[in-house]
PDB file of the backbone (N, CA, C, O) and the ligand in Angstrom, with CONECT records:
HET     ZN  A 101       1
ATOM      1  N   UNK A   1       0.831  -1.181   0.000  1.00  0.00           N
ATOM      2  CA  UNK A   1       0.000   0.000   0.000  1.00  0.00           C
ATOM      3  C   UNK A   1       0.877   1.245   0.000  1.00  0.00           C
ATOM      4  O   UNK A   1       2.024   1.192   0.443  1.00  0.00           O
ATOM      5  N   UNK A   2       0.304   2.467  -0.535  1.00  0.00           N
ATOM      6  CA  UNK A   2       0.985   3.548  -0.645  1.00  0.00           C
ATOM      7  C   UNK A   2       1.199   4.074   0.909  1.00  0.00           C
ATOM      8  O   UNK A   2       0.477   3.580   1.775  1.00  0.00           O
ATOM      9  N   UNK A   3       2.162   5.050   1.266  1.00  0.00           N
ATOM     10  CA  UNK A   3       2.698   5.538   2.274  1.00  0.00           C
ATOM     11  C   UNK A   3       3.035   7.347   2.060  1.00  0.00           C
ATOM     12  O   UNK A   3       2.978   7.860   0.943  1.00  0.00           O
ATOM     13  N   UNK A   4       3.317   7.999   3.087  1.00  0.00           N
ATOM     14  CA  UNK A   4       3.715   9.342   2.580  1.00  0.00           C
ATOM     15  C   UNK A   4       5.010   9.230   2.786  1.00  0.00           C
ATOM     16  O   UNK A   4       5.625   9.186   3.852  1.00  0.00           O
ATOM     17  N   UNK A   5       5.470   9.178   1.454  1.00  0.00           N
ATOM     18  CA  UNK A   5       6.866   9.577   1.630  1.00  0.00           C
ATOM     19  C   UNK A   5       7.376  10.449   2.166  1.00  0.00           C
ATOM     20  O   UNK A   5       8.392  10.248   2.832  1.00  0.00           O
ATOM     21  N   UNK A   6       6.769  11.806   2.026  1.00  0.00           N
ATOM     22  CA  UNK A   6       7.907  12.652   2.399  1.00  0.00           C
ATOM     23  C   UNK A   6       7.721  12.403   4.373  1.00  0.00           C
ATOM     24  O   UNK A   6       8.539  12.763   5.219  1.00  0.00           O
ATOM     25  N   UNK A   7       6.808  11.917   4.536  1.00  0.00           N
ATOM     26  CA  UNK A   7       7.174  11.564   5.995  1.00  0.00           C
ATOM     27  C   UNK A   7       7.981  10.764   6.470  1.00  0.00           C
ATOM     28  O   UNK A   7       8.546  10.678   7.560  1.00  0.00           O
ATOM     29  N   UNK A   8       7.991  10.011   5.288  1.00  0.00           N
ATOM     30  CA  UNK A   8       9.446   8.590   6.114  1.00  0.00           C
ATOM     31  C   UNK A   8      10.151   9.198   6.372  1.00  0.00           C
ATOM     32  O   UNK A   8      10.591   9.208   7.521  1.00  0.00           O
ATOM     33  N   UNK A   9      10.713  10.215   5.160  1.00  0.00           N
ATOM     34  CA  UNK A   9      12.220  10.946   4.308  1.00  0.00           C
ATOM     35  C   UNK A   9      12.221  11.817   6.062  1.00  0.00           C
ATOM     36  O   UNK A   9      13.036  11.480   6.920  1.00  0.00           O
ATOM     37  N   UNK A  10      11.336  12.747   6.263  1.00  0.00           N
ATOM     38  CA  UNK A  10      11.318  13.303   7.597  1.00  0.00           C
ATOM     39  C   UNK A  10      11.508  12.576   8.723  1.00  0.00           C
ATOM     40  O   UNK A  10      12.245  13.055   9.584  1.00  0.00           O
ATOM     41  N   UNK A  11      10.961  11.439   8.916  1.00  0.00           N
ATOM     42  CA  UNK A  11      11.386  10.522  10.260  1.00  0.00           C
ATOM     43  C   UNK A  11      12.622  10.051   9.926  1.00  0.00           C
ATOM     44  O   UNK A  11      13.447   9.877  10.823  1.00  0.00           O
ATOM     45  N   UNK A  12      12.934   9.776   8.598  1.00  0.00           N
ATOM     46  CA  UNK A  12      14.452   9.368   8.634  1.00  0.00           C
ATOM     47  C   UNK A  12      15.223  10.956   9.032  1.00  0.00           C
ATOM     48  O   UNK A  12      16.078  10.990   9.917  1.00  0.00           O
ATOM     49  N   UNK A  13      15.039  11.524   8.695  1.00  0.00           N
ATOM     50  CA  UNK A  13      16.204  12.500   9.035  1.00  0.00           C
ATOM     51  C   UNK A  13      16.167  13.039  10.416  1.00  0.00           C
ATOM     52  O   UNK A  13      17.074  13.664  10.964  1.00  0.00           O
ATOM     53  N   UNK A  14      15.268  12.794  10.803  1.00  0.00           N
ATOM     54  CA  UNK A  14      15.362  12.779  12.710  1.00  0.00           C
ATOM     55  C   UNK A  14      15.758  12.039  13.232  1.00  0.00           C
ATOM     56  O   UNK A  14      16.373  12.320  14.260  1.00  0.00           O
ATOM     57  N   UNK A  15      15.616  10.577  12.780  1.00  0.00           N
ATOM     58  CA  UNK A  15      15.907   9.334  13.528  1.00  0.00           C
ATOM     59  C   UNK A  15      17.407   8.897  13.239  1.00  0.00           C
ATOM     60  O   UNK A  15      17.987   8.134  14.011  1.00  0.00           O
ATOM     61  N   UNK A  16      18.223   9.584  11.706  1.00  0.00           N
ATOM     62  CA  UNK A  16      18.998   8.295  11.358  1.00  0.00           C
ATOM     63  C   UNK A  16      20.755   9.274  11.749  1.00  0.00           C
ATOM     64  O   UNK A  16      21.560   9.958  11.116  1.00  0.00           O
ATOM     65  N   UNK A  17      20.600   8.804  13.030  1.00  0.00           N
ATOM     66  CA  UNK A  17      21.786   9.880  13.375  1.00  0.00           C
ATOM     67  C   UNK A  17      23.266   9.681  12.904  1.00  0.00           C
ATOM     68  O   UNK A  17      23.962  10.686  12.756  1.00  0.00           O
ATOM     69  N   UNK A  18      23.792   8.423  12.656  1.00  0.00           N
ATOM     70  CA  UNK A  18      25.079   7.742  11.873  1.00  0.00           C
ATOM     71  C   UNK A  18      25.097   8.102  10.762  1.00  0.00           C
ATOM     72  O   UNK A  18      24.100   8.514  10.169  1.00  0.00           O
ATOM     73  N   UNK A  19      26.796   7.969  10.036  1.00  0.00           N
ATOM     74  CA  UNK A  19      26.319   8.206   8.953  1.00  0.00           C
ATOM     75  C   UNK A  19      25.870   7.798   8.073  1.00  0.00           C
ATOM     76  O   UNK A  19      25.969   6.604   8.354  1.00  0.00           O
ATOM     77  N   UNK A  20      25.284   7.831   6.886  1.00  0.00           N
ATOM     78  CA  UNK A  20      24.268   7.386   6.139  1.00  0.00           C
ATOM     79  C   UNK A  20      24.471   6.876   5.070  1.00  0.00           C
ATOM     80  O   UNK A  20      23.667   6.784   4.142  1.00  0.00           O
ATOM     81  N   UNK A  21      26.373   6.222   5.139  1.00  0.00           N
ATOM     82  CA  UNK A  21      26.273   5.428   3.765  1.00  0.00           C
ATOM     83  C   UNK A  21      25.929   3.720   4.305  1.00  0.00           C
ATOM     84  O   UNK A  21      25.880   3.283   5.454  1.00  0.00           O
ATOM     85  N   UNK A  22      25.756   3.114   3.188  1.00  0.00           N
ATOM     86  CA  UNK A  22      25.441   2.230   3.054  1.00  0.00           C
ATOM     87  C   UNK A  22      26.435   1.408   4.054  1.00  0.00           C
ATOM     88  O   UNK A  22      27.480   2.045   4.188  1.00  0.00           O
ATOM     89  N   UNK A  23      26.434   0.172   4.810  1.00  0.00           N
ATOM     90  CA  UNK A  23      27.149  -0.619   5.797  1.00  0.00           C
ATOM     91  C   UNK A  23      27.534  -2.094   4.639  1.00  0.00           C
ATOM     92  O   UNK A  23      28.367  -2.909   5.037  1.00  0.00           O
ATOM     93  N   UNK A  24      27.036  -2.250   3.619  1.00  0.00           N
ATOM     94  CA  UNK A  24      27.945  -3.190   2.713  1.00  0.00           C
ATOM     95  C   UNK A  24      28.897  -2.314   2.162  1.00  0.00           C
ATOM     96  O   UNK A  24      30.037  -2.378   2.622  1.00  0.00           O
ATOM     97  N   UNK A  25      28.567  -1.224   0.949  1.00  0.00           N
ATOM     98  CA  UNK A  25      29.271  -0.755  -0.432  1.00  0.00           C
ATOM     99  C   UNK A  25      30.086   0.284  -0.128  1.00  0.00           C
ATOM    100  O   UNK A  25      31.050   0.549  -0.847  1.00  0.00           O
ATOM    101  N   UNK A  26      29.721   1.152   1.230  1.00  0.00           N
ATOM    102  CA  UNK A  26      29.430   2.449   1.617  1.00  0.00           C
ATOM    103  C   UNK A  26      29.616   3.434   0.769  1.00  0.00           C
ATOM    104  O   UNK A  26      30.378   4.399   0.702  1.00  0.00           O
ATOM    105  N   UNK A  27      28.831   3.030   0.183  1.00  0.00           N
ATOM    106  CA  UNK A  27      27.927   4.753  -0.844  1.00  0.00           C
ATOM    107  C   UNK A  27      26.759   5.102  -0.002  1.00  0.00           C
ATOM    108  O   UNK A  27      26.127   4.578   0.915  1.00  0.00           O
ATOM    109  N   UNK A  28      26.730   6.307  -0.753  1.00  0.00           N
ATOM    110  CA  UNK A  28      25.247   7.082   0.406  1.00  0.00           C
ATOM    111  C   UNK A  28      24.253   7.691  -0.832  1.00  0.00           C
ATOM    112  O   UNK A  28      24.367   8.830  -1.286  1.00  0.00           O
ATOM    113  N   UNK A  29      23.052   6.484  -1.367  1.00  0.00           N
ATOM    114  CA  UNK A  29      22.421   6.944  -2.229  1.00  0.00           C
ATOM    115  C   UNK A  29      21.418   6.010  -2.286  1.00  0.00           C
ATOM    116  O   UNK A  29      21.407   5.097  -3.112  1.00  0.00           O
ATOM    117  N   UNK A  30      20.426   6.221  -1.305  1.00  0.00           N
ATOM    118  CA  UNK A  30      19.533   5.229  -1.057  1.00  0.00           C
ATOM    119  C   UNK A  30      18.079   5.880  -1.718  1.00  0.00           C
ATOM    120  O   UNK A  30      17.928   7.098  -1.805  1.00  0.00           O
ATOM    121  N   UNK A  31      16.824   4.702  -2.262  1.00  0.00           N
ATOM    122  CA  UNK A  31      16.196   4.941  -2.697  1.00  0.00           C
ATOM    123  C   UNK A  31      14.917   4.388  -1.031  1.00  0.00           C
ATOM    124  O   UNK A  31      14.872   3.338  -0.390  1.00  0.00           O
ATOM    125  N   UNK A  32      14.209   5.523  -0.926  1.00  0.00           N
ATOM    126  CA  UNK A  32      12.894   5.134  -0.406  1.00  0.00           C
ATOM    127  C   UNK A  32      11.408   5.128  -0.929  1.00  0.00           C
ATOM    128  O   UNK A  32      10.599   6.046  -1.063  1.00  0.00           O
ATOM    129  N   UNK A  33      11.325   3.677  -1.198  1.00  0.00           N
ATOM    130  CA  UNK A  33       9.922   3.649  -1.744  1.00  0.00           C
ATOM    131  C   UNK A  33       8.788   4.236  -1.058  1.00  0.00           C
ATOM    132  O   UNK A  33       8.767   4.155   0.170  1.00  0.00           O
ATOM    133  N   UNK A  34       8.053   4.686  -1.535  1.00  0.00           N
ATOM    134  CA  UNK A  34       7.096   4.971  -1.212  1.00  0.00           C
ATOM    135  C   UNK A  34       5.482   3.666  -0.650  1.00  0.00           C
ATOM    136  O   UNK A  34       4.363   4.116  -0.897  1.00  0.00           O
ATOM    137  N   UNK A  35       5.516   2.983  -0.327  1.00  0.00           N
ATOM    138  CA  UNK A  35       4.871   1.775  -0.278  1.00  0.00           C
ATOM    139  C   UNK A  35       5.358   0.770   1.303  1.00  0.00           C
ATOM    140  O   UNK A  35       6.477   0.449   1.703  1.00  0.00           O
ATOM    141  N   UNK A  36       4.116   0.528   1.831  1.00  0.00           N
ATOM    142  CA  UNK A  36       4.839  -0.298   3.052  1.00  0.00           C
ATOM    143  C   UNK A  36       4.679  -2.192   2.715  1.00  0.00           C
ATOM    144  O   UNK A  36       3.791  -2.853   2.177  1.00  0.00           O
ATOM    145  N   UNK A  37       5.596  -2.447   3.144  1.00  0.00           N
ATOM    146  CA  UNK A  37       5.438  -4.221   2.524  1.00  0.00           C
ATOM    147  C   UNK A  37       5.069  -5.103   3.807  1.00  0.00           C
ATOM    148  O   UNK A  37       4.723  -4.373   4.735  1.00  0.00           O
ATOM    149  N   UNK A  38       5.046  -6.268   4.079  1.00  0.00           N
ATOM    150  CA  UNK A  38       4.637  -7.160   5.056  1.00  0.00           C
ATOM    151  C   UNK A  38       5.340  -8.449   5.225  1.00  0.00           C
ATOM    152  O   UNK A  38       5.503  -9.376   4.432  1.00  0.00           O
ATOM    153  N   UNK A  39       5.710  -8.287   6.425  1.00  0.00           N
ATOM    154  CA  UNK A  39       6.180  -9.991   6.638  1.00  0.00           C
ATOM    155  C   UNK A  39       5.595 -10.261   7.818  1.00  0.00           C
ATOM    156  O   UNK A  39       5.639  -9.657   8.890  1.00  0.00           O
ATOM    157  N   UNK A  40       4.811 -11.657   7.349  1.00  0.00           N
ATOM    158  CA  UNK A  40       4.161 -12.727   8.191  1.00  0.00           C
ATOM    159  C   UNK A  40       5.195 -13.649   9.174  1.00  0.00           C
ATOM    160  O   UNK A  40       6.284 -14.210   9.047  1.00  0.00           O
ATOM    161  N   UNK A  41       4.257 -13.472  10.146  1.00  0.00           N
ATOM    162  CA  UNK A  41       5.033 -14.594  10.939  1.00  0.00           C
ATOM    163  C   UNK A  41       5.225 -15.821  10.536  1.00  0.00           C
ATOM    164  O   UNK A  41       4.481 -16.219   9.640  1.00  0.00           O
ATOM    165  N   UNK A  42       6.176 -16.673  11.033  1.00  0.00           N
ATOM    166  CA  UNK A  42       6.570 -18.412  10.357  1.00  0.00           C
ATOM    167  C   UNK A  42       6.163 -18.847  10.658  1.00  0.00           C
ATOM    168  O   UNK A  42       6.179 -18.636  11.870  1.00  0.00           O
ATOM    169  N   UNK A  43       5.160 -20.105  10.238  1.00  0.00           N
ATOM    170  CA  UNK A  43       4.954 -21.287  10.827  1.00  0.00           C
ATOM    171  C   UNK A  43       5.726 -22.141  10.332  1.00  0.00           C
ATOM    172  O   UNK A  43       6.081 -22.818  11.297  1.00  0.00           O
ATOM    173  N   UNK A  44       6.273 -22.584   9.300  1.00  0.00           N
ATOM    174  CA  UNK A  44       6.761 -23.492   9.573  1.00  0.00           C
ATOM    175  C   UNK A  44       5.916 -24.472   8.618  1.00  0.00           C
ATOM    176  O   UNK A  44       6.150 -25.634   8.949  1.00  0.00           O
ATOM    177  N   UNK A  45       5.278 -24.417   7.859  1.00  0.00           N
ATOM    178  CA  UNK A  45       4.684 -24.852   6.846  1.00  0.00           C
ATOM    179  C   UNK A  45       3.633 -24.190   5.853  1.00  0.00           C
ATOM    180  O   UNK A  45       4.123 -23.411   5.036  1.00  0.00           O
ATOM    181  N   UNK A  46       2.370 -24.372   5.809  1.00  0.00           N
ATOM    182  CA  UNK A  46       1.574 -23.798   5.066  1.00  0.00           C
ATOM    183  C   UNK A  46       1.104 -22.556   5.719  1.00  0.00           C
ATOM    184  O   UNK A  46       0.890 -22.466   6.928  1.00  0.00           O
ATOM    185  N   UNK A  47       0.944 -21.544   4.803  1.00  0.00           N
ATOM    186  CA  UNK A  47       0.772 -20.001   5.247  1.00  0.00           C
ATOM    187  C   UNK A  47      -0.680 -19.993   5.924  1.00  0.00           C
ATOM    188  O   UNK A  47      -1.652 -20.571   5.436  1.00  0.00           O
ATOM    189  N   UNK A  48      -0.692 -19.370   6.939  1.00  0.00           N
ATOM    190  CA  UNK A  48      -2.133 -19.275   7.984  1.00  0.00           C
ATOM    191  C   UNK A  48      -2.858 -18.316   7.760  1.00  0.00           C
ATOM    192  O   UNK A  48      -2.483 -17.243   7.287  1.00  0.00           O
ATOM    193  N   UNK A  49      -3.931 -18.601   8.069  1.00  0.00           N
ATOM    194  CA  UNK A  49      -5.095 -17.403   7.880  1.00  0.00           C
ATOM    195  C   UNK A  49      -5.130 -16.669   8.977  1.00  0.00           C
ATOM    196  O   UNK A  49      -5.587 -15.545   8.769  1.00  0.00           O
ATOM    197  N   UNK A  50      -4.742 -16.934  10.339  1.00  0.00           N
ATOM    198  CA  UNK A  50      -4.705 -16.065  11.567  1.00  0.00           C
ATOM    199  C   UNK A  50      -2.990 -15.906  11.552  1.00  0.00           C
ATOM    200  O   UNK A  50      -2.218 -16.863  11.609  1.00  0.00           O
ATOM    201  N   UNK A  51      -2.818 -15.288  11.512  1.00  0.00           N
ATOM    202  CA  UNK A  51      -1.051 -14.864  11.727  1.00  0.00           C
ATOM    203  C   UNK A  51      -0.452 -13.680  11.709  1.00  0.00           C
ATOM    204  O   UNK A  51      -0.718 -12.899  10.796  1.00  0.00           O
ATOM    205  N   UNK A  52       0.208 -13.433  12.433  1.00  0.00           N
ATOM    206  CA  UNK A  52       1.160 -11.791  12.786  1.00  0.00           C
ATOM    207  C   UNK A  52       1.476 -11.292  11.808  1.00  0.00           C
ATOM    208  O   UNK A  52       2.050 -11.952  10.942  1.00  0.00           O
ATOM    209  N   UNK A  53       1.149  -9.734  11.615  1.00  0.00           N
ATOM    210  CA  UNK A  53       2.097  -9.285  10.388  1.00  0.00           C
ATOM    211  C   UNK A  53       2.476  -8.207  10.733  1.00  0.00           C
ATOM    212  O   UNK A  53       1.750  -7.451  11.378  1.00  0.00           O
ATOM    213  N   UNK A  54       3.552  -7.942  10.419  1.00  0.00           N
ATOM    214  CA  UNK A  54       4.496  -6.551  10.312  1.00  0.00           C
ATOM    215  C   UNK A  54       5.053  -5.696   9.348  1.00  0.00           C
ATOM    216  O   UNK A  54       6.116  -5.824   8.740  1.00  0.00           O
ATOM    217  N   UNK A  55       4.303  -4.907   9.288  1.00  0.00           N
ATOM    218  CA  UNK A  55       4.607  -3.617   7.767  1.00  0.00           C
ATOM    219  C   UNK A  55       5.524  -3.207   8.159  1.00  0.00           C
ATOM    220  O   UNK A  55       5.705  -3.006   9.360  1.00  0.00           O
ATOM    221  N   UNK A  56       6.554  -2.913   7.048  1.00  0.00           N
ATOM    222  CA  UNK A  56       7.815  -2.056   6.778  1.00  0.00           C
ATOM    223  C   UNK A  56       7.737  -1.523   5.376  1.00  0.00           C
ATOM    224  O   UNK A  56       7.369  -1.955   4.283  1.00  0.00           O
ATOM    225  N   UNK A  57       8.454   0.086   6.067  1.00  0.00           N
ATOM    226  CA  UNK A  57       9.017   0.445   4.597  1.00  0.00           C
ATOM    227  C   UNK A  57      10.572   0.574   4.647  1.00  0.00           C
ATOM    228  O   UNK A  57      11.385   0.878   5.520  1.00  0.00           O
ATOM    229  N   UNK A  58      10.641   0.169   3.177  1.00  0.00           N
ATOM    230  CA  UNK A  58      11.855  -0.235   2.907  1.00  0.00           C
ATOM    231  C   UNK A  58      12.713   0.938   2.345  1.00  0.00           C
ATOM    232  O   UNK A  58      12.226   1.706   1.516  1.00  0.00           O
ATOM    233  N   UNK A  59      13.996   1.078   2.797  1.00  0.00           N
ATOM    234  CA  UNK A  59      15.277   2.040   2.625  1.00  0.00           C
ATOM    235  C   UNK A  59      16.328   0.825   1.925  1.00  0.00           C
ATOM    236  O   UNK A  59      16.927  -0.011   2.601  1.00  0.00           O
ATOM    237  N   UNK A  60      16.425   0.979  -0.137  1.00  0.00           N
ATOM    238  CA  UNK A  60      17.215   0.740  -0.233  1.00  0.00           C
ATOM    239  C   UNK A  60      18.821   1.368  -0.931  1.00  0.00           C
ATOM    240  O   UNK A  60      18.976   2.467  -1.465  1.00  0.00           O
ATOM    241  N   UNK A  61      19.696   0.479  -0.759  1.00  0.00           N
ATOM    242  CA  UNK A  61      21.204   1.071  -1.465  1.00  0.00           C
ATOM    243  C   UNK A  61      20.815   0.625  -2.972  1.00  0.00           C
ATOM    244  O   UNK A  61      20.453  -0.459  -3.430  1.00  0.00           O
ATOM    245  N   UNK A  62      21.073   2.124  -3.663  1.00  0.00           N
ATOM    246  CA  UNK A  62      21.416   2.062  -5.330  1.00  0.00           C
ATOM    247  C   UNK A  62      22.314   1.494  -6.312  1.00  0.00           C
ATOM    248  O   UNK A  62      22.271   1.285  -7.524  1.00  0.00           O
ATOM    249  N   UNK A  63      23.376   1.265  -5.110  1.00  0.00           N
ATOM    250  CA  UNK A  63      24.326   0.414  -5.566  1.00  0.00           C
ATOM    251  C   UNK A  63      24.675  -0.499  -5.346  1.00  0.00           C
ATOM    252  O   UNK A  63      25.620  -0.892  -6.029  1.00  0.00           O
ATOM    253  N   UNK A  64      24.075  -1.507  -4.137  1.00  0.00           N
ATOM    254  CA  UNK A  64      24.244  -2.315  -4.276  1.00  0.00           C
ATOM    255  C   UNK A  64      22.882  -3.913  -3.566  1.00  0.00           C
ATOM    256  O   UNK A  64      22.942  -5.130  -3.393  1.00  0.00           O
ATOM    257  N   UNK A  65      22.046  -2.999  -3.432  1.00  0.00           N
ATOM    258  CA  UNK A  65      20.941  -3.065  -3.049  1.00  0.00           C
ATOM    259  C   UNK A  65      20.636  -3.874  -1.794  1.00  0.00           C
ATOM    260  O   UNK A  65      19.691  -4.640  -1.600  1.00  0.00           O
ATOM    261  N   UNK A  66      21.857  -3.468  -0.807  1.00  0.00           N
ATOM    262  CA  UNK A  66      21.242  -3.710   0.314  1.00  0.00           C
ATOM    263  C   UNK A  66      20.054  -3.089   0.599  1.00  0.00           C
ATOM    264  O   UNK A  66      19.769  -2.048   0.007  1.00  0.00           O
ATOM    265  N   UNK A  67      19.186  -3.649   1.559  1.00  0.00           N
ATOM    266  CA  UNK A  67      17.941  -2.855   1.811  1.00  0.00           C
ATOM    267  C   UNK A  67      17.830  -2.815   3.793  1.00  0.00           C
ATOM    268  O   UNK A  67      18.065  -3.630   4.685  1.00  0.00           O
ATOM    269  N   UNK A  68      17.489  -1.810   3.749  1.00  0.00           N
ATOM    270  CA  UNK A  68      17.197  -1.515   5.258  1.00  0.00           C
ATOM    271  C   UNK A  68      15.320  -1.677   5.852  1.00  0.00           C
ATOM    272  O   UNK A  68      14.693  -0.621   5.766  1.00  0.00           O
ATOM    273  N   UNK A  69      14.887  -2.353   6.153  1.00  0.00           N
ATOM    274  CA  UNK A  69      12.909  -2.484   7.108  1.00  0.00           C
ATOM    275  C   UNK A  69      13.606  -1.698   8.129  1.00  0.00           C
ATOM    276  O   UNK A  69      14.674  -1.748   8.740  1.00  0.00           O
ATOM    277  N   UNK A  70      11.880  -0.459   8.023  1.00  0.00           N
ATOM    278  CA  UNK A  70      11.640  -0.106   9.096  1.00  0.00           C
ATOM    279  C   UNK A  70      10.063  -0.043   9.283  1.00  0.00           C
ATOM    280  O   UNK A  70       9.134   0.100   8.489  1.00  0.00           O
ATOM    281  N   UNK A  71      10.126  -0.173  10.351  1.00  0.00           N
ATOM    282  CA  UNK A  71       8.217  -0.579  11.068  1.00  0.00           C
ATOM    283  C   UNK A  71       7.572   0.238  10.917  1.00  0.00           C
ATOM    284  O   UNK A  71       7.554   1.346  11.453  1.00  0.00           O
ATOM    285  N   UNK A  72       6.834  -0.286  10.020  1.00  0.00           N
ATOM    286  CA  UNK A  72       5.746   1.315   9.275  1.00  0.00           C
ATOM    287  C   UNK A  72       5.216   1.860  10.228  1.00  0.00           C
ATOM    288  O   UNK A  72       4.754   2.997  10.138  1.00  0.00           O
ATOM    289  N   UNK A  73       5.174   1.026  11.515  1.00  0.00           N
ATOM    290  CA  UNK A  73       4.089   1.392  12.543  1.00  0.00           C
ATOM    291  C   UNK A  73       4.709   2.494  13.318  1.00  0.00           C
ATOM    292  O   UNK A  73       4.070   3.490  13.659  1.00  0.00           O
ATOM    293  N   UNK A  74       6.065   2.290  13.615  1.00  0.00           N
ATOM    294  CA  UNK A  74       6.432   2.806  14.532  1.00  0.00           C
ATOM    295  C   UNK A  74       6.772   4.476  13.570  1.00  0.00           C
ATOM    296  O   UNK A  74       6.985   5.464  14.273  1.00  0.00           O
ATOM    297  N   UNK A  75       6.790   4.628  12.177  1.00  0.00           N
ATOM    298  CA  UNK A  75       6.956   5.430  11.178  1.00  0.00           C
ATOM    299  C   UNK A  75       5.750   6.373  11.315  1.00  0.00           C
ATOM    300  O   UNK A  75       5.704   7.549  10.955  1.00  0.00           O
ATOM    301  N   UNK A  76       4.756   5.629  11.916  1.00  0.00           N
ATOM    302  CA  UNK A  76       3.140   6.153  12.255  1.00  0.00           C
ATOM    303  C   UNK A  76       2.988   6.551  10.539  1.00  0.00           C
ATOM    304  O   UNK A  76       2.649   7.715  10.330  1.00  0.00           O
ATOM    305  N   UNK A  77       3.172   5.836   9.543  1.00  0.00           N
ATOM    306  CA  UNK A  77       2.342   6.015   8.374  1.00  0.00           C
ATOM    307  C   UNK A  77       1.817   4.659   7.975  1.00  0.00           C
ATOM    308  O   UNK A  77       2.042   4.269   6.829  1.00  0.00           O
ATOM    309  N   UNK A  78       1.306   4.093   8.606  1.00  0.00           N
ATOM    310  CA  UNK A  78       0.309   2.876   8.081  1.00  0.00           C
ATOM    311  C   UNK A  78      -0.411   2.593   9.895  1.00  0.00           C
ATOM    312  O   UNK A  78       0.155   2.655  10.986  1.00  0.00           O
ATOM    313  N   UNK A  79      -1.860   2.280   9.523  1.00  0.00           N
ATOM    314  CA  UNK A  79      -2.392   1.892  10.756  1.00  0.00           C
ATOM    315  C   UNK A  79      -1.939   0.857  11.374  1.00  0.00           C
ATOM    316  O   UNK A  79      -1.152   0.094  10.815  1.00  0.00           O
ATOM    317  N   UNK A  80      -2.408   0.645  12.756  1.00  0.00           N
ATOM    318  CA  UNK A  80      -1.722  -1.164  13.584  1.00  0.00           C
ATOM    319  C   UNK A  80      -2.625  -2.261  12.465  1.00  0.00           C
ATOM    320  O   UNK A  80      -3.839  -2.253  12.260  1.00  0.00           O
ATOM    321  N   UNK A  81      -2.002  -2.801  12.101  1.00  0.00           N
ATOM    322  CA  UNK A  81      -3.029  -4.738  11.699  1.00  0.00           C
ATOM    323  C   UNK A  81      -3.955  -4.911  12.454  1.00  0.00           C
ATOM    324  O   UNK A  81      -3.744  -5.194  13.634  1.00  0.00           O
ATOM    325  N   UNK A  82      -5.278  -4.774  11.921  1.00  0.00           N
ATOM    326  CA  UNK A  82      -6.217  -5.497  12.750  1.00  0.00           C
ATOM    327  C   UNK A  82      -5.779  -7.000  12.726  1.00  0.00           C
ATOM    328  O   UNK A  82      -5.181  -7.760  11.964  1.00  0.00           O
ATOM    329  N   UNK A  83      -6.497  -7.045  14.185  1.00  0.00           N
ATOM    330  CA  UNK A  83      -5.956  -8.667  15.124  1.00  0.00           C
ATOM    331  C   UNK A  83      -6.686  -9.643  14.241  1.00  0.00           C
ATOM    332  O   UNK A  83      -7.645  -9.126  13.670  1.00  0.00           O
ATOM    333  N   UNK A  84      -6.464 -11.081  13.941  1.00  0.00           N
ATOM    334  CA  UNK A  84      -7.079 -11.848  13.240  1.00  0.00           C
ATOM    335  C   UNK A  84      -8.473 -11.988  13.718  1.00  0.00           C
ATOM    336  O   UNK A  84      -9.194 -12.224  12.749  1.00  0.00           O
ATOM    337  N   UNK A  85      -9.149 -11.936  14.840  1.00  0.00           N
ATOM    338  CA  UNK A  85     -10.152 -11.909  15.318  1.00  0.00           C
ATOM    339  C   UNK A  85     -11.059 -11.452  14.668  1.00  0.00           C
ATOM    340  O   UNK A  85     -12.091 -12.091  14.460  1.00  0.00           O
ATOM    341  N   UNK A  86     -10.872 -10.390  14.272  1.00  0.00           N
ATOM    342  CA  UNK A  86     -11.586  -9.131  13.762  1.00  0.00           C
ATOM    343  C   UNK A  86     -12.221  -9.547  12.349  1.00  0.00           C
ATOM    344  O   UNK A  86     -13.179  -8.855  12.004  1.00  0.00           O
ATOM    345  N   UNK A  87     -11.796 -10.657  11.413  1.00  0.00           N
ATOM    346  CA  UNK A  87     -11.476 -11.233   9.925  1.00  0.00           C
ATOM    347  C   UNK A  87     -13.040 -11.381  10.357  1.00  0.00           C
ATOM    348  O   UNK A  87     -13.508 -11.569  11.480  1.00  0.00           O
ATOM    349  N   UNK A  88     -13.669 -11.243   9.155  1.00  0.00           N
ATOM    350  CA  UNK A  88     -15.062 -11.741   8.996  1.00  0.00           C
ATOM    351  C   UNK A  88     -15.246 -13.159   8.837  1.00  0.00           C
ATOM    352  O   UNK A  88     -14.369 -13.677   8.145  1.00  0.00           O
ATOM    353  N   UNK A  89     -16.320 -14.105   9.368  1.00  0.00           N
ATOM    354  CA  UNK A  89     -15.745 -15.553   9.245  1.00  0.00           C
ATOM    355  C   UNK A  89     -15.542 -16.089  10.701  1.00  0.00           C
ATOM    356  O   UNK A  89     -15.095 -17.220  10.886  1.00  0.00           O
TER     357      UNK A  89
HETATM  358 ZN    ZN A 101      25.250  -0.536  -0.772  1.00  0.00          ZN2+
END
């Protein structure tokens, strides 16, 4: 889902006090998408219909594409996951 960028770009520049090249290539020319992504918790076999998820948006290197997650939540630009409970059904 879409995100406001220029708010990440702002929480990053409050938050990211080191410096800001990259920790593989160290170049400093990172791309931030605009979009928050999700990773599900593991089970350990087939993907669940009740299961944890955690949005991040992603900070990556241009050159060499390390990528940096950060918790959309804690970014306060994407709402908390409603709890599986909540699923209609
Ligand atoms: Zn890099």
């Amino acid at each position: 889902m879409e995100v406001d960028r220029e708010k990440v770009v702002a929480w990053l520049k409050e938050k990211w006090k080191v410096p800001t090249v990259c920790p593989v290539c160290g170049h400093n020319n990172w791309n931030i998408l605009a979009q928050a992504w999700e990773a599900r918790e593991y089970h350990g076999g087939p993907m669940m219909a009740r299961t944890k998820l955690l949005p991040f948006v992603s900070v990556m290197c241009n050159f060499c594409g390390h990528t940096l997650l950060f918790n959309a939540i804690a970014l306060d630009v994407v709402e908390r996951p409603q709890e599986a409970e909540d699923e209609d059904g």
